[in-house]
DRENKE-590767 format. One line per 2 residues: number of its first residue (from 1); for each residue y, z, x of C-alpha. Coordinates in Angstrom, 1 decimal. Each point is the difference from the previous one (the first is absolute). Example, Ala and Ser with C-alpha at 12.3 -4.5 7.8 and 13.67 -1.06 7.14 Angstrom:
BEGIN
1> -4.5:7.8:12.3; 3.4:-0.7:1.4
END
This chain:
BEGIN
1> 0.5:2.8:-22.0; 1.9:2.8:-2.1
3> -2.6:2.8:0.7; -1.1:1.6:2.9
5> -3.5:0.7:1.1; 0.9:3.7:-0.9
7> 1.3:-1.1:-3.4; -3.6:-1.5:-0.4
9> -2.0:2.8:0.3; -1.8:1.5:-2.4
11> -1.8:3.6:0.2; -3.6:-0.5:0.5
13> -0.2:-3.3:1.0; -2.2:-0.2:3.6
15> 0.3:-2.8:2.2; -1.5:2.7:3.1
17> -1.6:2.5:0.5; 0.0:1.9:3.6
19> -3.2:1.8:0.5; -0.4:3.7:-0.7
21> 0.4:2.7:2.7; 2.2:0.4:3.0
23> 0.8:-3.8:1.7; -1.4:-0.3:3.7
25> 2.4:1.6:2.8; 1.9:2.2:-2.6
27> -1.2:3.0:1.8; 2.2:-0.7:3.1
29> 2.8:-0.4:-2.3; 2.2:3.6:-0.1
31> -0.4:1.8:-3.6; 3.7:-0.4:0.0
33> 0.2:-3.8:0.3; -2.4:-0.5:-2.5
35> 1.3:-1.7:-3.2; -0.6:2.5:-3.1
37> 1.8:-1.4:-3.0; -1.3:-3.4:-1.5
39> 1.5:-3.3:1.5; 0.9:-1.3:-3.3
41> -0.9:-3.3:0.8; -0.1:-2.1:-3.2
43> -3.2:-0.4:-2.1; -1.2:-3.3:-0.6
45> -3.1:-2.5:0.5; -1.2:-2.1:2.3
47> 1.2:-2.9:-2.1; 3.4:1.3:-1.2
49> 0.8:0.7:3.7; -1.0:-3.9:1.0
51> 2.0:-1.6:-2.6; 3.3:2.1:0.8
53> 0.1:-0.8:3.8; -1.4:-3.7:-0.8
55> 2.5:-0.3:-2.5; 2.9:1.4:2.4
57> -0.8:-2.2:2.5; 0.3:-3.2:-2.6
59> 3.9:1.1:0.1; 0.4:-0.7:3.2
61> 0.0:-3.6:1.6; -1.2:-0.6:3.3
63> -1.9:-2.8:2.2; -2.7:0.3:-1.9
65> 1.2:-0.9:-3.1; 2.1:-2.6:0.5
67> 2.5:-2.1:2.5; 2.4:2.2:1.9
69> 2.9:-2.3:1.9; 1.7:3.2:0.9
71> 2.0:-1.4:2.8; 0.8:1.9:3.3
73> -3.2:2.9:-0.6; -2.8:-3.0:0.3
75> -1.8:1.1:-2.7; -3.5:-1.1:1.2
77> -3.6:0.1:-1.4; -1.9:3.1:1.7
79> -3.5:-1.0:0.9; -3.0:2.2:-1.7
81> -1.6:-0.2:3.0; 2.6:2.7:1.5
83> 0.2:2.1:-2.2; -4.2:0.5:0.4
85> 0.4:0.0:3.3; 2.7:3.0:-0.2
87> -2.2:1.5:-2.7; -2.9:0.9:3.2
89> -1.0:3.2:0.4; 0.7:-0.2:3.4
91> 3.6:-0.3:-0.4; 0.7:1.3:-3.5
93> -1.5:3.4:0.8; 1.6:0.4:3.7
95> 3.4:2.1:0.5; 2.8:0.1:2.0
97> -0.7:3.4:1.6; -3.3:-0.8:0.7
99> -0.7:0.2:3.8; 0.5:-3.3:2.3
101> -4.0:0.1:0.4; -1.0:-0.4:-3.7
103> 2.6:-3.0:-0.4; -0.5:-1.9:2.9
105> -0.7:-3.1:-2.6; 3.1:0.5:-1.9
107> 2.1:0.2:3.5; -1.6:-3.0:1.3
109> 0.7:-1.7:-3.2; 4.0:0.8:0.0
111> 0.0:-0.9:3.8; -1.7:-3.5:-1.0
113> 2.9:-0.4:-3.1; 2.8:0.8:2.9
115> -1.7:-2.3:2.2; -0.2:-2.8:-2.5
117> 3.9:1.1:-1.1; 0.9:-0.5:3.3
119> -1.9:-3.2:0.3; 2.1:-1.5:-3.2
121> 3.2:1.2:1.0; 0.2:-0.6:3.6
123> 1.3:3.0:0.1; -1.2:3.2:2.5
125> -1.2:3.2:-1.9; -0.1:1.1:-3.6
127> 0.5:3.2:-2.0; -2.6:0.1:-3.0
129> 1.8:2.9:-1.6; 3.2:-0.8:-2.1
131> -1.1:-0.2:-3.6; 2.1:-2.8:-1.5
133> 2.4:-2.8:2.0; 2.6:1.9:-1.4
135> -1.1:2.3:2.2; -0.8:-1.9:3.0
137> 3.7:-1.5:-0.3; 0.9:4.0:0.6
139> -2.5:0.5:2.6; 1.5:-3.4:2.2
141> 3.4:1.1:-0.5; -0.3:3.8:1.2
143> -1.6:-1.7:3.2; 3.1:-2.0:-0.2
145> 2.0:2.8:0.1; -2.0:2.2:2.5
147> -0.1:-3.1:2.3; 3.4:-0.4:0.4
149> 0.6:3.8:0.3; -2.4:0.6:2.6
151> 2.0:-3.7:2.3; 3.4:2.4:-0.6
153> 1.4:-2.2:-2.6; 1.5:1.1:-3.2
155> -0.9:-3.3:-2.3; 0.1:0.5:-3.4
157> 0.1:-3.0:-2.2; -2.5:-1.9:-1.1
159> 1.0:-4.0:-0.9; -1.8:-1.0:-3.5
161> 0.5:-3.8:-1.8; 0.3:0.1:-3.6
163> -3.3:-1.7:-0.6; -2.1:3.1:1.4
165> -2.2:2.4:-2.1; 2.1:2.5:-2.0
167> -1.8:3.0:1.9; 1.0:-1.2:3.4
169> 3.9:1.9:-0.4; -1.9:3.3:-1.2
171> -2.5:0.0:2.8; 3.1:0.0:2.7
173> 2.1:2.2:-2.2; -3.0:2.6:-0.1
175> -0.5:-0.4:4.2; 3.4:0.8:0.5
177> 1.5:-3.1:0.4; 2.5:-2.1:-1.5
179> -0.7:-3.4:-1.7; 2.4:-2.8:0.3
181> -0.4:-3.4:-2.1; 0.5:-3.1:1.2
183> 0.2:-3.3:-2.5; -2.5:-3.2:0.4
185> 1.0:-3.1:0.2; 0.1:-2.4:-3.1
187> -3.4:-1.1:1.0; -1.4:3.7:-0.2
189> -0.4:0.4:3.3; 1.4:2.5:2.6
191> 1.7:-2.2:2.2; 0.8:0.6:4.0
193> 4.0:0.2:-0.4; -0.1:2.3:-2.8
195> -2.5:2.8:2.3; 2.1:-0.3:2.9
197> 3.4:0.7:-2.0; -1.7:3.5:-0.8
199> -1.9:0.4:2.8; 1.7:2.9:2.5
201> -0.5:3.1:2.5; -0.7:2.3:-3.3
203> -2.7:-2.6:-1.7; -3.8:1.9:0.5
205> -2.2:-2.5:-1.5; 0.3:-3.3:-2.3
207> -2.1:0.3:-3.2; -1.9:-3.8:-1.4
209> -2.1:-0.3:-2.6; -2.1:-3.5:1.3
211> 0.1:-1.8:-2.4; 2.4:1.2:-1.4
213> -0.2:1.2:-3.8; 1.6:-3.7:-0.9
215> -3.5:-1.3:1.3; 1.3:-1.5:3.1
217> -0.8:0.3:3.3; 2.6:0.7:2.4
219> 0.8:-2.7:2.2; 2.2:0.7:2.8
221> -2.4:2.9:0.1; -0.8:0.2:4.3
223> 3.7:-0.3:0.5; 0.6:3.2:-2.4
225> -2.2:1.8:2.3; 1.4:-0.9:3.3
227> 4.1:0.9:-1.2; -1.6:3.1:-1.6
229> -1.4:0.7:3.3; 2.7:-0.8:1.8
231> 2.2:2.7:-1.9; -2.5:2.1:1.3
233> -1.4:0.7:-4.0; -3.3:0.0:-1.3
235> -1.4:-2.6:-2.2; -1.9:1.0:-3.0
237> -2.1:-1.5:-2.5; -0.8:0.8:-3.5
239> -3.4:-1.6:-0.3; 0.1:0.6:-3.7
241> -0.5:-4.3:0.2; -2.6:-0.1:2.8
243> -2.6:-1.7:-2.6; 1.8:-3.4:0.2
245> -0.4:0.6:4.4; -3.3:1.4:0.4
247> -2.0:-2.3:2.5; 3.0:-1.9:0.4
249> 2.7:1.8:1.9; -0.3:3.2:2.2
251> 3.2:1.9:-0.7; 0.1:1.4:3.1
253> -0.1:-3.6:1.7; 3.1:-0.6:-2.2
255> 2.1:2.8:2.0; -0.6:3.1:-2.5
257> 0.0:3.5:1.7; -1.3:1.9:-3.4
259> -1.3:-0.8:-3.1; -2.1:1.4:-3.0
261> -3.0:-1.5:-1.8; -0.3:0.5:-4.0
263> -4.0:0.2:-0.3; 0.0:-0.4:-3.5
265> 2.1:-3.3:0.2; -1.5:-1.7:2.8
267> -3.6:1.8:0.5; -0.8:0.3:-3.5
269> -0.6:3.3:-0.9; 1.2:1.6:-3.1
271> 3.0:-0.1:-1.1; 2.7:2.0:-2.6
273> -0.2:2.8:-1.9; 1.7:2.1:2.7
275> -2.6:0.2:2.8; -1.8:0.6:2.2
277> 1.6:-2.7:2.1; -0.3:-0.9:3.9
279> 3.4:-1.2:1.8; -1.4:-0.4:3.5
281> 2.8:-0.3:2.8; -0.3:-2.2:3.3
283> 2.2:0.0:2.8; 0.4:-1.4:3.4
285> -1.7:2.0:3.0; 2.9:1.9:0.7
287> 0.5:1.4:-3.2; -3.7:1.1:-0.2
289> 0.4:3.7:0.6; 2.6:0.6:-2.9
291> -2.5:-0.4:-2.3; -1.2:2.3:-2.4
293> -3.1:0.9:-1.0; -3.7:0.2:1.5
295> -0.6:-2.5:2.6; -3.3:-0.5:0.9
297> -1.9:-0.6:3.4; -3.0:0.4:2.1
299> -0.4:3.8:0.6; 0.5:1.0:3.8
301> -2.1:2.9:-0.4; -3.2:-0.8:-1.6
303> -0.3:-3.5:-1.0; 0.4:-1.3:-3.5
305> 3.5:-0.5:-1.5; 2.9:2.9:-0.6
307> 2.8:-0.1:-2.0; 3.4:1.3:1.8
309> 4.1:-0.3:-0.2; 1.9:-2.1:1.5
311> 2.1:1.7:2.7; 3.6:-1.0:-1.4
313> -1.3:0.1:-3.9; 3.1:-0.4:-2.1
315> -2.0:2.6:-2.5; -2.8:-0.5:-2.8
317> 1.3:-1.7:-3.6; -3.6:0.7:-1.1
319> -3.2:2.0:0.3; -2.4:-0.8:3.2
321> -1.1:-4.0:-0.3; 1.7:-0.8:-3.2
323> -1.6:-1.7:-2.9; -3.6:-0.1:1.7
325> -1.2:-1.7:-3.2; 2.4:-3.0:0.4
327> -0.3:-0.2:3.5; -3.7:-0.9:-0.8
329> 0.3:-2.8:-2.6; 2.9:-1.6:2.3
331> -2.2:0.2:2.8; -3.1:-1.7:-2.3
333> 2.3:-2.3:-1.1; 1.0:-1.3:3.1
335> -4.0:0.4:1.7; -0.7:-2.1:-3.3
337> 2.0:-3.2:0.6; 0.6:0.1:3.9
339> 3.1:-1.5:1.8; -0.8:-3.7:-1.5
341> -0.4:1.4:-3.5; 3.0:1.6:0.3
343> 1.6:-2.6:0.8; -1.1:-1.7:-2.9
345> 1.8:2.8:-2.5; 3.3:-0.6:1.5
347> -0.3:-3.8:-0.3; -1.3:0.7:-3.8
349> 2.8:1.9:-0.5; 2.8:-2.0:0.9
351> -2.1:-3.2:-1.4; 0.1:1.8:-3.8
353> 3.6:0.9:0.4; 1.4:-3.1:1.2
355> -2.1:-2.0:-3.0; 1.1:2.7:-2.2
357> 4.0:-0.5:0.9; -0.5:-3.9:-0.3
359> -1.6:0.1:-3.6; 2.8:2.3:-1.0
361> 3.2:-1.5:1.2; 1.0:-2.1:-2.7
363> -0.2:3.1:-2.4; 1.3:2.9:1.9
365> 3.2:-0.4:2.4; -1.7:0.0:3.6
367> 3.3:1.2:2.2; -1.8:-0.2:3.5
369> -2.6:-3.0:-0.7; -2.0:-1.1:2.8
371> -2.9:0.8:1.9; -0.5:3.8:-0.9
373> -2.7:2.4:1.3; -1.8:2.4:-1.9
375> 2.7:0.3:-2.9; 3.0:-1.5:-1.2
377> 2.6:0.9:-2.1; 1.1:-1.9:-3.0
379> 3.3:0.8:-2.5; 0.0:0.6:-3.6
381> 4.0:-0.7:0.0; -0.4:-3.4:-2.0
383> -1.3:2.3:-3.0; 2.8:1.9:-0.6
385> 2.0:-2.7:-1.8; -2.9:1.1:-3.0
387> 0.8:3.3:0.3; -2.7:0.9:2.1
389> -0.9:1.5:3.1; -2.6:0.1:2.7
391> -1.1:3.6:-1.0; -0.1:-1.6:-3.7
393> -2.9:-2.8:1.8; -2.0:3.0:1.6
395> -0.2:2.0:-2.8; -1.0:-3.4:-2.3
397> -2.8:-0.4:3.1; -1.8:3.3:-1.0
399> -1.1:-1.5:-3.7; -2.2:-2.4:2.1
401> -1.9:2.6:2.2; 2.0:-1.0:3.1
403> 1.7:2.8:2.1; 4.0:-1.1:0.0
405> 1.4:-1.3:3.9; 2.1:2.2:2.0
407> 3.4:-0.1:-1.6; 3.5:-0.2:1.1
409> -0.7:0.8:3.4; 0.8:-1.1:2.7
411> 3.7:0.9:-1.3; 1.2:-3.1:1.7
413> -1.4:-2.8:-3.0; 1.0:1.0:-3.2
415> -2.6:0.1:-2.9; -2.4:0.0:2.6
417> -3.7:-0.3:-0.7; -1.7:0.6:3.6
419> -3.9:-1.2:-0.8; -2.9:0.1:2.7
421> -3.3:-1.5:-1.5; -2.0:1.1:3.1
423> -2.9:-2.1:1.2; -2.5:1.6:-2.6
425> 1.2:-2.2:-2.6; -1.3:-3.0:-1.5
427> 1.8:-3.4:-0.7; -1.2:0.6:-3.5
429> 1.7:3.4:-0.3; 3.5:-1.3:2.0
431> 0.1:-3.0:-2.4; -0.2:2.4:-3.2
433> 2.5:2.2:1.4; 2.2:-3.7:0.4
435> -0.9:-0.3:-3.7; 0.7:2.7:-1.0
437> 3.6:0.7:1.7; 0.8:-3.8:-1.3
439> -1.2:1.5:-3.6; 2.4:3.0:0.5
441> 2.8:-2.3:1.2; -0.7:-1.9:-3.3
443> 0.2:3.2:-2.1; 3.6:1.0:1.4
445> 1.7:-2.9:-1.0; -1.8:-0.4:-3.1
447> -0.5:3.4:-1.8; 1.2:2.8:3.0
449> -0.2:2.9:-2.3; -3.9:-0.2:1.1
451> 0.9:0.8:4.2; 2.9:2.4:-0.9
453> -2.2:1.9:-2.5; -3.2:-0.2:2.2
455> -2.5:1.3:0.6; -1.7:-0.2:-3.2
457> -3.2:0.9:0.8; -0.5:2.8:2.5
459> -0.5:3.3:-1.2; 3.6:1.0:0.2
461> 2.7:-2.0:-0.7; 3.3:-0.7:2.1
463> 1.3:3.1:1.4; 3.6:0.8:0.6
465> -1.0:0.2:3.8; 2.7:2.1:1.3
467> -1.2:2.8:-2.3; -3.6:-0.1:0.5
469> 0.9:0.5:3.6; 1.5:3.2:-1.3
471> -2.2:1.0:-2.2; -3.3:0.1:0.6
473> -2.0:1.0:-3.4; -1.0:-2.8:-2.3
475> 1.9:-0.6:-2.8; -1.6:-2.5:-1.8
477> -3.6:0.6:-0.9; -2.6:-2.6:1.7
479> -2.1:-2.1:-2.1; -3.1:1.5:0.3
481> -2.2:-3.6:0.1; 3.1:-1.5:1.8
483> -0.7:-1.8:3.1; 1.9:-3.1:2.3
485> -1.9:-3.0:-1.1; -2.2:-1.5:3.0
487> 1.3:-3.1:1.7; -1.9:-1.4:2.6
489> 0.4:-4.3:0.5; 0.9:-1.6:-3.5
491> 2.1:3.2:-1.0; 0.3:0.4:-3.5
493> 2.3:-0.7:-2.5; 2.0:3.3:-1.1
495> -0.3:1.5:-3.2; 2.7:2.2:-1.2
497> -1.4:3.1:-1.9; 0.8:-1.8:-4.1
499> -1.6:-2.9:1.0; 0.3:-3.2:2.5
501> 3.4:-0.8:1.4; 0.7:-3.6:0.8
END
């Protein structure tokens, strides 16, 4: 939209009005805190004020618009049901601050989420605090770190394959570590010979994303574990994946010391934007006192449940609990489907994705085909004898309604489209998204000035994209009735803005 709400207002116009006389409490409030000048908050209806945020959030795509294959963040539908429960009185109006005796619900419910973490995992204890799994990778590898320091030993690289998430370097860069990339096999996989090459007396931990962000799982994964062991290193998981494992495999019976749990990708709470998040981090009983954050127990003194340090903390990344709100609709989530439903989602998962891959080979360039899991990774390469390129497919995508793939990434497949359908998808939906990528396909070698001009229908046009990251106002003015068109199954066909394009 080219206005702003303030650019709307108009003097007079009343959407509110705050009842005369001094609010309630103001009295306790010191004469010198109190507010004398006007807010200048804008002046518009009731109406005017519902049409600019309804209309704002018509820019936006998201679940609940339309399909969202954005592979490696498991883009997941997040149940209603949650979100009311979250929405309790009860636990909306609590605080952090508030004394161990007027929370014991919310404490009993965290404890339940660790327990039922712990459960999945097969691993021994849990952090709820870390706000992101960016942040629970830094979290595991500062326990790395103070691990090793505290046994005498000065370790201080950290063994990555190219097919883990882009964050994993930064996390041991920020800890204090350094990060040292090792090269998977032609199959995508890490293999055995490849670790122990790198593997030495300096190495403090071996960082896997299982699976990995090709969409497969790693196979000589156990014997990983026992060489990194051996080498007297840690092995750590990103868990960024775990919705293709859930029910299925226990990290922690596959070796892993550490690893971190992306709520919002596996547990289905919200997701984007830029928070709030919930990264949980598990480790192995040994590692339990580095963790940070509130742990919570049965209270020595008086009964009831208190929330104290761990002895060895490696230091709080967050305030108290963490995101209290997204430990609850995890922790729903999980009480709602139970270890069997669970299970279910992971087998939905990879079911979707593996039907997905196998509609779409003969179109796209499948490098690694195969039994995936959750995700797989196809290749826009064959297009660029038109003149086009994978980002010139994603952007065509977004005339239809559909969010683009992850693309390029991982770095290792070139063009790379890296789609997750999740299990909340329909055949109907996963066969129009086959249509319409073999209708895309079409366009490139027939008329490719309509992916390398696209999108045509969004509010704002292609951006140079290296310059929006610079600079940050809007420079072309938004349509002010534009929105994404809807697709759900039996996507539409696109319309450019003069008319129908073939």
């Amino acid at each position: 939209m080219s206005q702003t709400i303030f650019d709307k207002s108009r003097p007079g116009r009343l959407g509110f009005r705050l009842p005369a006389g001094a609010p309630a409490g103001s009295a306790r409030l010191a004469a010198a805190k109190r507010r004398r000048a006007p807010l200048g908050l804008p002046a518009l209806s009731e109406l005017d004020v519902l049409r600019h945020y309804v209309g704002l959030s018509l820019l936006n795509h998201s679940i609940a618009r339309g399909f969202y294959p954005l592979g490696s963040c498991t883009m997941k539908y997040n149940p209603v049901q949650n979100e009311q429960l979250a929405a309790l009185a009860g636990f909306a109006g609590c605080h952090p601050a508030q004394p161990a005796e007027t929370v014991q619900g919310c404490l009993a419910l965290m404890q339940a989420l660790e327990q039922a973490l712990i459960a999945i995992t097969g691993l021994a204890a849990f952090t709820l605090q870390p706000a992101a799994g960016a942040q629970g990778e830094f979290v595991a590898m500062k326990i790395a770190r103070r691990y090793h320091e505290d046994r005498g030993e000065a370790r201080e690289l950290v063994i990555i394959p190219d097919s883990a998430h882009g964050t994993n370097p930064a996390s041991v860069a920020m800890a204090g570590l350094r990060s040292l990339t090792v090269k998977s096999g032609e199959d995508g996989l890490l293999h055995l010979d490849a670790l122990t090459a790198a593997l030495d007396e300096k190495v403090a931990a071996v960082m896997l994303t299982n699976p990995n962000t090709l969409g497969l799982f790693e196979a000589e994964i156990e014997a990983i574990a026992a060489r990194t062991h051996a080498a007297g290193a840690l092995l750590y998981m990103d868990g960024a994946n775990m919705n293709a494992l859930v029910g299925r495999v226990r990290p922690g019976d596959l070796g892993f010391d550490m690893m971190h749990l992306n709520l919002h990708k596996t547990f289905s709470t919200p997701h984007g934007g830029g928070g709030p998040g919930a990264g949980p981090v598990g480790v192995r009983a040994d590692l339990a006192d580095y963790l940070p954050g509130l742990r919570i127990a049965a209270d020595p003194a008086g009964g009831g449940l208190h929330a104290t340090r761990a002895p060895q903390s490696v230091g709080d990344v967050h305030g108290r609990h963490g995101n209290f709100g997204m430990l609850l609709r995890a922790y729903a989530y999980i009480l709602r489907y139970g270890g069997d439903g669970l299970a279910d989602i992971s087998a939905g998962a990879v079911l979707n994705a593996n039907y997905l891959q196998a509609r779409l080979k003969g179109t796209l360039e499948i490098p690694h085909a195969g039994l995936c899991m959750h995700e797989f990774v196809a290749s826009g390469s064959g297009l660029r004898k038109y003149g086009v390129r994978t980002t010139d497919v994603a952007k065509r995508l977004l005339d239809f309604g559909v969010h683009a793939p992850t693309v390029y990434f991982p770095l290792i497949v070139p063009e790379a489209l890296m789609i997750e359908p999740t299990e909340t998808e329909s055949q109907e939906t996963l066969d129009a998204f086959v249509g319409l990528i073999e209708r895309i396909v079409g366009e490139a070698e027939r008329e490719p000035s309509l992916l390398t001009e696209a999108p045509h229908l969004t509010p704002v046009g292609r951006l140079d994209e290296a310059r929006a990251a610079k600079q940050l106002e809007v420079v072309q003015p938004f349509a002010e009735e534009a929105s994404a068109p809807a697709a759900p199954a039996g996507l539409p066909a696109a319309e450019s803005r003069s008319g129908p394009r073939a």
